[in-house]
N, C-alpha and C positions, 0 to 999 in steps of 0.2 A: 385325596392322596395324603399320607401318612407322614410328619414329617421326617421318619428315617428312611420312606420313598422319596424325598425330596431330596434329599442327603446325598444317597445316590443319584440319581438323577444328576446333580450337581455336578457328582465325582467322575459318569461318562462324559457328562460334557466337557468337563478339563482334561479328557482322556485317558482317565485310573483306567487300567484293567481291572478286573474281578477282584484279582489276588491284591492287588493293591487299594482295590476301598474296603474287602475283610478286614488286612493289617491296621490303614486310617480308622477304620470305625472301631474295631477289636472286636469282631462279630465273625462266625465261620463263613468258608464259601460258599456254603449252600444256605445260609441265611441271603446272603449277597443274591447268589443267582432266586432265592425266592424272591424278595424284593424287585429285583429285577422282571421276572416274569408276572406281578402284581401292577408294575407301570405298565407292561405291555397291554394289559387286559383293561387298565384302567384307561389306557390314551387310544386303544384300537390299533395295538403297534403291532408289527412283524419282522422288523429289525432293532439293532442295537440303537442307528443311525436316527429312525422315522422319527422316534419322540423330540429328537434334537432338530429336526431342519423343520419342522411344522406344528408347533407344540400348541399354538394359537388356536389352530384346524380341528384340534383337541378341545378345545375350552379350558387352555393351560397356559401359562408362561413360566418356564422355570427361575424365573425372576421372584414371582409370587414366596413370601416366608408363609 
């Protein structure tokens, strides 16, 4: 994972919306929602939520820099 995937990743778990990790990061929204759907793919996710409640199940910890 890429650490501007990581970035995000961070900013769901603190509960940014979209529009609000664009703003944080100063990157557009559909950079954001790419990024977003690049963790999905990379952790086997199908919600927003999955990567956040079992990131371990993944071979992830969003702890990990």
């Amino acid at each position: 994972m890429t650490s501007r995937e990581l970035e995000v990743l961070k900013m769901i778990e603190a509960g940014y919306s979209n529009q609000e990790i664009a703003d944080g990061l100063v990157i557009s929204l559909t950079t954001v929602k790419r990024h977003i759907s690049n963790i999905y793919a990379k952790l086997g996710a199908t919600s927003r939520t999955q990567p956040l409640l079992a990131p371990e199940s993944c071979g992830f910890s969003s702890s990990q820099s």
